[in-house]
N, C-alpha and C positions, 0 to 999 in steps of 0.2 A: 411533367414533360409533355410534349403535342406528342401526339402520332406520328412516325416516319422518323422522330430525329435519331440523330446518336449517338451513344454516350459509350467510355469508359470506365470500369471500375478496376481498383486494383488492389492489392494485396502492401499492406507497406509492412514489410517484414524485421525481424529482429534480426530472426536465425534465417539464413537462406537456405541451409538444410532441412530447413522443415516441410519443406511441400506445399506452399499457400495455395488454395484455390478457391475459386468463387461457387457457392453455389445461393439455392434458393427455392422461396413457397410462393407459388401462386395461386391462381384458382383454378389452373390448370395440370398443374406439376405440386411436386413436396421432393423437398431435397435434393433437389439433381444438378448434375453438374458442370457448368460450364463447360462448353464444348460436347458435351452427351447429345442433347436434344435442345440446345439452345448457346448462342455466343461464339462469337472466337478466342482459344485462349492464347494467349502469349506471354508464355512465363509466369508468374504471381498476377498480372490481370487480366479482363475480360471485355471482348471487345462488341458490344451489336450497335449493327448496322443500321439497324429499321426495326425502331423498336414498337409495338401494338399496346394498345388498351389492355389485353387480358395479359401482359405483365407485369403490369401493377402489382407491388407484392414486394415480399421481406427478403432481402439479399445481406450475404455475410458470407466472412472467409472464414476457411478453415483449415487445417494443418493436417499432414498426414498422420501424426498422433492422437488427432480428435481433437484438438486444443479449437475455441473458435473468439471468433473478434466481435466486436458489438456490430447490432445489425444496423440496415439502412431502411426504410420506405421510399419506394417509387413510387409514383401514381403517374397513371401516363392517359392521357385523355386525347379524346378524337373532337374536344369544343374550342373553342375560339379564343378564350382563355386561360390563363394559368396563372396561379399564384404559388412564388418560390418562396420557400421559406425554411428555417433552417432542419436539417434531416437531423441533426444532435441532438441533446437538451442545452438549454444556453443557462450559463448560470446568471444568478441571481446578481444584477450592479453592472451586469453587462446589458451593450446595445445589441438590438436583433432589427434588422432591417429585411422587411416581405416585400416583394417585388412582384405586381400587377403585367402579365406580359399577353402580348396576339401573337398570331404569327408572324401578324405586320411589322410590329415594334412595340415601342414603349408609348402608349399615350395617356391622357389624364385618366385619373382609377377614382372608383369608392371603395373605401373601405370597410368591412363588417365584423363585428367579434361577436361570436355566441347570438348571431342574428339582429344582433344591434350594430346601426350605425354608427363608424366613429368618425370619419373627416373622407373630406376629398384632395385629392396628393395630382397636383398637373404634371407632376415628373415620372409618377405611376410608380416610385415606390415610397413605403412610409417606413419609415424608424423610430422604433420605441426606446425610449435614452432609459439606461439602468434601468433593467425588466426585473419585476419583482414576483410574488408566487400568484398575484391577482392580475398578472400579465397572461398569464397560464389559459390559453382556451384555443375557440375554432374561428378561425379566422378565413376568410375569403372577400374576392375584391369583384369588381363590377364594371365594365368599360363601355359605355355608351354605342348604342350599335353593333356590338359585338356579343355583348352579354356576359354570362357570370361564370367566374371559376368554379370548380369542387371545392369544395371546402378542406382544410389541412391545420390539422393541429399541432400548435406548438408549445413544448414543453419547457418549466421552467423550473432549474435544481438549485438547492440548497448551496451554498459554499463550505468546502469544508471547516468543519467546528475550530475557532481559535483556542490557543490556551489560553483562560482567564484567570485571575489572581486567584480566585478561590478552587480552579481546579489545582494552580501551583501547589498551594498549600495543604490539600487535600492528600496530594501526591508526597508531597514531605512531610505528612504524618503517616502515611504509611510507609517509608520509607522506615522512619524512627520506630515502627511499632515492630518491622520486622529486623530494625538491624541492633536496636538498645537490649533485647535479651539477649543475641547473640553476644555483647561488648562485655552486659554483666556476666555470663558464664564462662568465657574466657579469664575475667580477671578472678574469676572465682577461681576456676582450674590452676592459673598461676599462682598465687596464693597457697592453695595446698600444694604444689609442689616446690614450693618455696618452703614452707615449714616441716614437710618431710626430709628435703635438704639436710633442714639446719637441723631438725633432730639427728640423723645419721652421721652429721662433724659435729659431735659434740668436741671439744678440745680436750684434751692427756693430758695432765702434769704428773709430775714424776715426784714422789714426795721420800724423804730418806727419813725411817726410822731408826732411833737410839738406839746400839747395838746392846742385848743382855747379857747379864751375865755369862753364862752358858757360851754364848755366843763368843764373848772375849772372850774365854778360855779355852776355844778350839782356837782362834786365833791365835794364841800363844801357844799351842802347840803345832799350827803349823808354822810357825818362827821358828820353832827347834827342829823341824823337821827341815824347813830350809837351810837352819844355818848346819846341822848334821849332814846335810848333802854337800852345801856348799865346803864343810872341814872335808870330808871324804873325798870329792873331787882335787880336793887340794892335797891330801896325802898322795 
């Protein structure tokens, strides 16, 4: 940013009970916080006016529980030019567009990465179509009469890992490795309680043995004893 302009930063909150505020490092300060000794706050953001060179430096929010948000870099310069470019990491297959600027306006730029020339842009900005990790470096631009920005690096990240067929597969073998002894020990388990089952119903039959001797001839004595009862209750 030039010297004197103004910016806003602000907090974009999830929870709005959490307390968002701005603080920040400089070369002059560590940690302090909006509205202490610098900014005006209003509500989750922060507001200056006129901002100087020696605040150049790392700003980021943070919560009343300590929780904090990814930081920013400012650089804020008192030269004639400036070069914008993106304060994120830009991923990888996306376009990043740096923008050569005066206080004047926009006019035609040079452009430079890692102190090599790369083109000259009459629109004063340039864009790099799907930024890849060799996009990755310090980049500043150059405007005729005016002269040269600070230089600002920009960073270039990875996109997150896809799944590929062999992590699939990878993934469904361990799956099977941890779920096929659980399947075997189960049917193991069922099984013996299956044949303890069936040992304790064994099935009863009832088998009638030939009465003996002995045996009829108590029987015929209690014939006589029924039919001696049966006379007697008849007497």
């Amino acid at each position: 940013m030039f010297e004197g302009q103004s910016v806003s930063l602000s907090c974009e909150e999830d929870d709005s009970s959490a307390g968002w505020t701005l603080r920040r490092n400089t070369t002059r300060d560590t940690r302090t916080q909006c509205g202490a000794e610098w900014g005006r706050p209003a509500g989750s953001s922060c507001d200056i006016d006129y901002i100087l060179p020696w605040e150049s430096g790392v700003y980021w929010c943070e919560s009343g529980v300590g929780a904090t948000s990814n930081t920013i870099n400012i650089t804020v310069t008192d030269g004639p030019v400036i070069l914008q470019s993106p304060v994120l990491p830009v991923m990888e297959g996306h376009d990043v567009t740096l923008r050569c600027k005066t206080i004047s306006g926009v006019l035609p730029a040079d452009f430079y990465k890692d102190g090599s020339f790369l083109r000259t842009e009459r629109k004063g900005y340039m864009t790099i179509r799907h930024v890849s990790r060799s996009d990755e470096g310090l980049y500043k631009c150059h405007i005729s009469s005016f002269g040269e920005s600070e230089p600002s690096w920009v960073t270039v990240t990875a996109p997150p890992p896809a799944s590929s067929p062999l992590n699939l597969v990878l993934r469904l073998v361990c799956h099977l490795v941890v779920f096929y002894p659980y399947c075997i020990s189960t049917v193991i388990m069922l099984s013996l309680y299956r044949h303890i089952a069936t040992g304790n119903d064994r099935p009863v039959s009832v088998a009638m043995t030939p009465p003996t001797q002995a045996d009829e001839g108590l029987d015929d004595e209690y014939d006589d004893v029924i039919t001696v009862v049966t006379t007697e209750h008849h007497f």
